[in-house]
C-alpha positions, 0 to 999 in steps of 0.5 A, a space after each residue: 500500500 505504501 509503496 503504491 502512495 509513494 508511487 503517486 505521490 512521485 508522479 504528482 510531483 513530477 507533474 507539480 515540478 514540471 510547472 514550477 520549472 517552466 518558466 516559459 509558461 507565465 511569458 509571451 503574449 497575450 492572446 488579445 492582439 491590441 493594446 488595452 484601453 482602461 476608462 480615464 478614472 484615476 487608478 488611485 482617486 486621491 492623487 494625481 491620475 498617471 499620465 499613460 491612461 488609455 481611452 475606454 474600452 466597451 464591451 464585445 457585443 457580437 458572441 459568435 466572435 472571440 471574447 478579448 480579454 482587454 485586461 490582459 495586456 500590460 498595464 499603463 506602468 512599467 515594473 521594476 522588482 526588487 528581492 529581500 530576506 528577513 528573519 521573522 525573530 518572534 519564531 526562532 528567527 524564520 528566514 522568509 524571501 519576499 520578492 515585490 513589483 511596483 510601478 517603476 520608472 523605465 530607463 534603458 541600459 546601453 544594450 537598449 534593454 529595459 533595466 526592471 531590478 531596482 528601478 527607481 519606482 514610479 510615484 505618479 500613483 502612489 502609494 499602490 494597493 498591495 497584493 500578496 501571493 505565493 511562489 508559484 502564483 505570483 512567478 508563474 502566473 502573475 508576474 510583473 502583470 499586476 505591477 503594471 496595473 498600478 498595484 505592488 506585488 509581494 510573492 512571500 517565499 516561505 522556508 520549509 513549504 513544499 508544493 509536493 509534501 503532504 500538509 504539515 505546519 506550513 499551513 500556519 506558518 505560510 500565512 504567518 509569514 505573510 503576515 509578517 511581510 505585510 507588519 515590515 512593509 508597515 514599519 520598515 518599508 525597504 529603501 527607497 520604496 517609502 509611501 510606494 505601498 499602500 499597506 491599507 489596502 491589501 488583497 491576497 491571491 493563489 492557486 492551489 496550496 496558495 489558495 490555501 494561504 489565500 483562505 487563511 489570510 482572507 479569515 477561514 478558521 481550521 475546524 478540526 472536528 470537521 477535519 477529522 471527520 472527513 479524513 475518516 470518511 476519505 477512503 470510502 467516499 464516492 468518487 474514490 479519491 485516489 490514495 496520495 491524496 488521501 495522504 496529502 490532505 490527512 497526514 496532519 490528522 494522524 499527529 494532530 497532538 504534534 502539530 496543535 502543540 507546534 501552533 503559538 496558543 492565540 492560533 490553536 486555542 479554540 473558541 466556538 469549535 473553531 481556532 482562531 483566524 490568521 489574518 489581518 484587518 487590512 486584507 480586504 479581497 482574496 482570490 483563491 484559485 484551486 483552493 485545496 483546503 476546504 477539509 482544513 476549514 469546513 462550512 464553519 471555518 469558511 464562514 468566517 471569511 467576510 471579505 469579497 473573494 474571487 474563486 477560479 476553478 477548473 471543472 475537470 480538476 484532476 487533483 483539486 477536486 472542482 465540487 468536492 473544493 472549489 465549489 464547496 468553498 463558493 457555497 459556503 462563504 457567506 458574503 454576498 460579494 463572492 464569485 466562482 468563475 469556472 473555466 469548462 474542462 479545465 483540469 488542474 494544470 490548465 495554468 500551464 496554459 497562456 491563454 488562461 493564464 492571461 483570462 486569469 491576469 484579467 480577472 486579477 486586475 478587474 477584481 482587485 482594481 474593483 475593491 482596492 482602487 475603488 475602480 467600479 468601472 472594472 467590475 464588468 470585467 468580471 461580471 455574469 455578463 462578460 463570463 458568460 460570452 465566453 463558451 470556455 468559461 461559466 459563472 458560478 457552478 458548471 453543471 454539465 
């Protein structure tokens, strides 16, 4: 039996690997051929607006023809990013990468080639929303993109966290590190990006083991009792869920003493059923992708969350399953501003794909740009209207 979960659990991550070693996978061009045209209203209304605004766009009507996804395409700013290491003292001095986009000042070097790391930053709409992410969202899906929106990008690189690994304490150190991140950028912002960041207005976005991180920060709560009730039932449920997985997700059910003891006390200390939430009053949005925690949280935990999210979905997810996940954790947030996007026959690797990496860049900007730039312009972006003009994609839940 071991042997045969080992066998799987290689095989998932000689799949995950694959993605996270492709970096040809977030570059290149959009699928949409034409430069985007965003309405003339200041990305950030307190300031002056930035002097590259492009006129408005309008809707496709005709739906015989190939939706554009106007959002898609670089921003009116161009990005510089920088990459810095801290240790987290208040744990035992936890090393944590943070690597940041911003809007930045364009200068060429004398080869001709635009210089990004350490570019002097672009003040003209500053300071920016800030959006938080993992590894592999932020490096393989999002890249610069958002950053060229007029919002900083922080991807929080957290030691000891594996995509591949069974879950272990990660589930709560990840989204403490991004915390922290987030309490620095508050205090000590790193030189010369001073009041570039906006650490008021924060969103958090992530696919898969990211969307975890995305429900943590956005206030799910781990209920254990519901946890343990599913990791029980695992091995008869209907579909069968195949024995790695089974691994992955319940492997913290069987130490569960060893873990809880792990937890600092203000996390683990339950209240109502429920340990307490890791999260922050300035998140204000999250977008959680393929989220694969829905056990961890159960319909209570995900309760907590009151916060707008966005959910993007595949609904032939051959890992993170589409109902049994993704759509479990749409009905069971509570708050009315929440959207499931799902993208028809989609399997868990379609963002190895640049045309849903580029409808995801897109949803991206018109969410975040809706609820942290106060840009209600850009909520029709991601509206029923302008989904369901697309045959690959269907709002809410996909029923065959």
């Amino acid at each position: 039996m071991k042997k045969n979960v080992y066998a799987s659990i290689i095989a998932l991550t000689i799949v995950l690997i694959l993605f996270a070693c492709n970096p040809q996978q977030g570059q290149g061009s959009p699928t949409a051929t034409k430069m985007v045209e965003i309405p003339q209203t200041p990305i950030n209304p307190s300031t002056a607006a930035p002097t590259k605004i492009r006129t408005p766009i309008t809707l496709p009507t005709n739906t015989q023809e190939a939706v554009s996804f106007p959002l898609a395409e670089g921003g009116p700013y161009f990005a510089g990013d920088r990459v810095y290491t801290f240790n987290d003292d208040s744990r035992n001095g936890r090393m944590i990468v943070m690597q940041i986009y911003y809007p930045a000042l364009k200068n060429i070097n004398d080869a001709g080639d635009a210089i990004t790391r350490d570019a002097a930053p672009d003040l003209s709409g500053a300071p920016y929303p800030l959006i938080l992410t993992g590894t592999n969202s932020g490096r393989y899906l999002f890249k610069s993109h958002l950053a060229s929106y007029g919002f900083v990008m922080v991807i929080v690189q957290s030691l000891g966290f594996s995509y591949t690994a069974p879950w272990d304490k990660s589930v709560i150190d990840a989204p403490l590190d991004f915390l922290f991140v987030l309490d620095r950028l508050t205090s000590n912002p790193p030189e010369g990006l001073e009041n570039v960041v906006d650490i008021n207005r924060v969103g958090v976005a992530g696919y898969s083991s990211d969307g975890l991180f995305s429900l943590a920060l956005g206030g799910a709560r781990v209920n254990p009792a519901y946890y343990f009730s599913q990791c029980a039932q695992a091995p008869t449920m209907d579909p069968p869920i195949p024995p790695f997985l089974i691994e992955y997700y319940c492997n913290l059910s069987e130490r569960w003493d060893e873990f809880s003891s792990q937890v600092s006390p203000r996390i683990s200390t339950v209240t109502d059923g429920l340990w307490q939430p890791t999260t922050d009053d300035r998140i204000l949005a999250v977008m959680p992708m393929a989220p694969d925690s829905a056990w961890l949280y159960g319909p209570e935990g995900l309760a907590a969350i009151d916060i707008p999210a966005l959910i993007i979905a595949g609904t032939a997810d051959d890992l993170v399953s589409y109902k049994m996940t993704s759509c479990y954790v749409y009905d069971h947030l509570v708050n009315s501003d929440r959207v499931l996007i799902s993208f028809i026959g989609k399997q868990h690797m379609m963002v190895d794909e640049q045309q849903v990496i580029s409808q995801i860049d897109h949803f991206a900007v018109a969410f975040f740009g809706t609820y942290l730039q106060g840009r209600e312009d850009l909520s029709r972006y991601f509206s029923e209207e302008f989904v369901t003009q697309s045959n690959d994609l269907a709002w809410g839940v996909y029923e065959e």
